[in-house]
C-alpha positions in Angstrom: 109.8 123.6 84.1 112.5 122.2 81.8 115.1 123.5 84.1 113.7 121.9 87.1 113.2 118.6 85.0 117.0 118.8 83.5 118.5 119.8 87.2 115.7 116.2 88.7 117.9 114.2 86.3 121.3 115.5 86.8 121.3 115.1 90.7 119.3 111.4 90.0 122.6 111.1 87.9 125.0 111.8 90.5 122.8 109.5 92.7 120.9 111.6 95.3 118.0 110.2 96.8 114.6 110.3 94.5 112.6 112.3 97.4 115.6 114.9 97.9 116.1 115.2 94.0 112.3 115.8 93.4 112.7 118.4 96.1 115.9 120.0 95.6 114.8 120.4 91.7 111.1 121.7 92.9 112.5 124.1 95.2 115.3 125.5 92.8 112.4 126.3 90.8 110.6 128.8 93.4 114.3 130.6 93.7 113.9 131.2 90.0 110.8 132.7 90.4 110.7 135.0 93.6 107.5 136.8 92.7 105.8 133.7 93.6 105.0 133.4 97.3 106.8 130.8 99.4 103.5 130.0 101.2 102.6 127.8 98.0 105.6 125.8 98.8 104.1 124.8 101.8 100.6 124.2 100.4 101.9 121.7 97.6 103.6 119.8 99.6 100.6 119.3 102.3 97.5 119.4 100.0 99.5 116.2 97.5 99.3 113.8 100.9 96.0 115.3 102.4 93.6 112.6 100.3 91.2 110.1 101.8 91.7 108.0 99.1 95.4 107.7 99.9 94.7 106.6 103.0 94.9 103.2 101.5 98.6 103.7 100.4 100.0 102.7 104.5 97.3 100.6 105.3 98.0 98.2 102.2 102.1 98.9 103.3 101.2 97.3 106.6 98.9 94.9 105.5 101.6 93.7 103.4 103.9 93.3 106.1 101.7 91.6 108.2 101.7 89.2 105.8 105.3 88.5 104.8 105.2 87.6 109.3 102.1 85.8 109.5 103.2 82.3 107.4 101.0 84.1 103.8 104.5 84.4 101.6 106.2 81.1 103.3 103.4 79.6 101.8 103.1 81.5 98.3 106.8 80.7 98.2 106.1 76.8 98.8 103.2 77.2 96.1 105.2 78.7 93.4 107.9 76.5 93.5 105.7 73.7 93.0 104.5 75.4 90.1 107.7 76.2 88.2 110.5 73.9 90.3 110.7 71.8 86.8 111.4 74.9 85.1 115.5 76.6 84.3 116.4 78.8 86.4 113.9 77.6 88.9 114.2 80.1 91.7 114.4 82.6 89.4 110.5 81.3 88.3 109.6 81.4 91.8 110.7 84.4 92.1 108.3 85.9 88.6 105.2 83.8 90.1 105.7 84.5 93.5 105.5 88.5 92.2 102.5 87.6 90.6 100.5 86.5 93.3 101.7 88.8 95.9 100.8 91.5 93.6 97.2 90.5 95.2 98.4 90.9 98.9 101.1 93.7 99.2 100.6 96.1 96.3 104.0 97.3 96.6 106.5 96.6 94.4 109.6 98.1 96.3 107.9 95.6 99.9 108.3 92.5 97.3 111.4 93.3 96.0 112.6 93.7 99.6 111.0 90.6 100.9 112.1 88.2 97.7 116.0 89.7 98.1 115.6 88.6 101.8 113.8 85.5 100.9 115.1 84.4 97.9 118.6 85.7 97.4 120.4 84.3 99.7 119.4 80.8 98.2 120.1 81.7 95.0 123.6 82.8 95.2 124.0 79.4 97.6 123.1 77.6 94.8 125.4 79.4 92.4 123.4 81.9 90.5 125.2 85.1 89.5 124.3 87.8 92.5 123.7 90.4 89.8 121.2 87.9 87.6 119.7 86.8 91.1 119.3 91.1 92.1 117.5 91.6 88.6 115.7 88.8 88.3 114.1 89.6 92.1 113.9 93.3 91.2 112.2 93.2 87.7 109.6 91.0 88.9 108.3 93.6 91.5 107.4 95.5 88.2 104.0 92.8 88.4 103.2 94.0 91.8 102.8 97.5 90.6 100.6 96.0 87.8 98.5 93.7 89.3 96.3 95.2 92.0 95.7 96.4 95.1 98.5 98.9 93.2 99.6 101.6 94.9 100.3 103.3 91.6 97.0 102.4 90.4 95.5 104.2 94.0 98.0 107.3 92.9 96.9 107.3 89.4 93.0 107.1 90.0 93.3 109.5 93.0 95.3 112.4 90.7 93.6 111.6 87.4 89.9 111.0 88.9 89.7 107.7 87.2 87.6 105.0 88.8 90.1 103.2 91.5 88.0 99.6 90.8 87.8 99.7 87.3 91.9 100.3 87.5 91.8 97.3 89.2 90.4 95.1 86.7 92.3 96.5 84.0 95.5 95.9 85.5 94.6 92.0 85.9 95.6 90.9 82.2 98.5 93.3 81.8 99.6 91.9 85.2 99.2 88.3 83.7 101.4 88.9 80.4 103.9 90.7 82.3 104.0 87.1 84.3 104.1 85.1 81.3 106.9 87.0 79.1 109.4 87.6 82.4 109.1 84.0 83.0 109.9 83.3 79.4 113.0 85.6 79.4 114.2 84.0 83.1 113.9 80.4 81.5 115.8 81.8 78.5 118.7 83.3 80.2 118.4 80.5 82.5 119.4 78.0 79.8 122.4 80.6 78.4 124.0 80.6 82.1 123.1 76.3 82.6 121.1 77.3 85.8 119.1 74.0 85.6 115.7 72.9 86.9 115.6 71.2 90.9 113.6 68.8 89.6 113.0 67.2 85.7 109.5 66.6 85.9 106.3 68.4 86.9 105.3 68.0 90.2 101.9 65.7 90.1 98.4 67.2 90.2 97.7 66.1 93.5 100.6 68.0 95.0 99.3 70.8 93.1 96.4 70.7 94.9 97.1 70.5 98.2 99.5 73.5 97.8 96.9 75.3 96.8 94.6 74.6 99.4 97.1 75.3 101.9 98.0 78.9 100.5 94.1 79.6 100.0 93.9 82.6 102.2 96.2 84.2 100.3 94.5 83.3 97.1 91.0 84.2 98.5 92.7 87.9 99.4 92.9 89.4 95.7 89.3 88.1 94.5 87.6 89.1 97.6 89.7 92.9 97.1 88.7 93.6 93.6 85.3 92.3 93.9 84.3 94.6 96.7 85.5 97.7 95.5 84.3 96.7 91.9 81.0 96.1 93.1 81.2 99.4 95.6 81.3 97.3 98.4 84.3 98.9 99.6 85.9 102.2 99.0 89.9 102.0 98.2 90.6 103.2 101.3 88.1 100.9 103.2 89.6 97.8 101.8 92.8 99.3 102.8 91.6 98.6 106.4 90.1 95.3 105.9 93.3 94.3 104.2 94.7 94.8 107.7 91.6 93.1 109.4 92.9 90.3 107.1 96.3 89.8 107.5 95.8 90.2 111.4 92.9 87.2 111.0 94.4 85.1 109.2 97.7 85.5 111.1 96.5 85.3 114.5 93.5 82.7 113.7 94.1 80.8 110.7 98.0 80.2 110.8 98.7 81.4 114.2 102.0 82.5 114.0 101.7 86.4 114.4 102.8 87.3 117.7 103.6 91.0 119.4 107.1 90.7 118.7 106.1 90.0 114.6 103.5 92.9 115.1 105.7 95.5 116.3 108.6 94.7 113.5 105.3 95.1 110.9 104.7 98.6 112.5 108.0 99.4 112.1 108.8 98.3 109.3 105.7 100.0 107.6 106.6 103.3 109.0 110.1 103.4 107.3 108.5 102.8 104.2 105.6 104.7 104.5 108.2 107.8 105.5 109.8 107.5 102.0 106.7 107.5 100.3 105.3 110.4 102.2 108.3 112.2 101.4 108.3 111.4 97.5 104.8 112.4 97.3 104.4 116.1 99.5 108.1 116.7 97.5 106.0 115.7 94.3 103.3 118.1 94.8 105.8 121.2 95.1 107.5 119.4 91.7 104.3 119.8 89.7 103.9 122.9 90.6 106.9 123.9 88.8 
């Protein structure tokens, strides 16, 4: 087992893929030990992906990416810089609450990190901020959307460890919150030492607030509805998995009316390549253990 961990982190340090060195390392471990029948190979890497309860892994993926095309993150984005545009290193900000509340909608940390590069980066390096400060600052902050839930490492953790999926849920809320709080304090720090000052020097007023609220509701109503229904067994994980999709396609189609076929067949694709990664990392994973 040390082997396989020592030969993981060598090919992670000559920069092969995560899925291929979890495999590669897995499998170097089964020509170590030939009296071991191949067939277990095969079984590890089926039985890790063949869980109901992971059937909420793609259906949160897609439900996230309906969202970043149906108008929900255009208008978490508008929200968030209302909330921290008086701030240093404003973007940046936007960027930590934006994390925070899309943690309640996505669940995936590597589909916010994607969508805040796309989003945000490009404005940020407009405006003058380092591309490396603007890459960490977008990155690190997807590090609350694997905290606060729907998780998907929460879903893996309670799934493998038989730990309560709901009461995860609740206990990644405050954790979630401080991680929101103290990377918000470090961008406004770092924002002062490289003078990346604030769009605006006063707080926007509380009726603006408000209304920016009230216009980004359905987003907001999407974690509390979530965690109370499974909480309350409502809902298994993999149920609300499915009405996060039911969702996203509501509120896209009916509310904000701005998902259309072409948006929904870029959501379907888009979910498939990262689902594929996923898939991979875990079967891989299971043939890993193992070893």
């Amino acid at each position: 087992m040390l082997y396989s961990i020592a030969f993981f982190l060598v090919l992670l340090f000559l920069g092969m893929p995560v899925a291929f060195a979890i495999a590669t390392s897995g499998f170097s471990f089964f020509l170590m030990r030939p009296e071991i029948p191949w067939t277990i190979l095969v079984q590890k890497s089926l039985s890790t992906t063949q869980s109901f309860t992971m059937l909420a892994i793609p259906l949160f993926i897609f439900a996230g990416n309906l969202m970043n095309n149906t108008g929900v993150t255009t208008r978490l984005v508008k929200l968030s810089n209302v909330l921290t545009g008086h701030m240093w290193g404003s973007i940046g900000q936007v960027s930590v609450v934006l994390s925070t509340l899309m943690g309640g909608v996505s669940g995936s940390a590597v589909a916010d990190a994607a969508m805040e590069c796309r989003i945000l980066g490009p404005e940020m390096t407009k405006r003058g901020y380092a591309p490396g400060w603007a890459a960490a600052i977008n990155c690190l902050t997807g590090l609350i959307v694997a905290t606060i839930p729907p998780s998907m490492g929460l879903i893996l953790y309670g799934t493998i460890g038989e730990v309560s999926i709901g009461r995860l849920f609740v206990a990644g809320i405050m954790p979630g919150i401080v991680m929101c709080i103290l990377m918000m304090v470090a961008t406004s720090w770092s924002a002062h030492h490289y003078g990346y000052v604030p769009d605006h020097a006063h707080p926007y007023p509380l009726k603006t607030i408000v209304k920016a609220c009230i216009d980004s509701i359905w987003a907001l109503m999407f974690p509390i509805l979530l965690i109370v229904l499974i909480r309350f067994g409502v809902m298994t994980p993999s149920e609300s998995g499915a009405f996060a999709v039911f969702y996203a396609l509501f509120v896209g189609v009916f509310i904000y009316k701005e998902m259309n076929m072409e948006k929904f067949r870029k959501c379907v694709v888009d979910s498939v390549k990262d689902l594929s990664v996923i898939t991979m990392i875990l079967a891989f994973s299971g043939i890993f253990s193992y070893g």
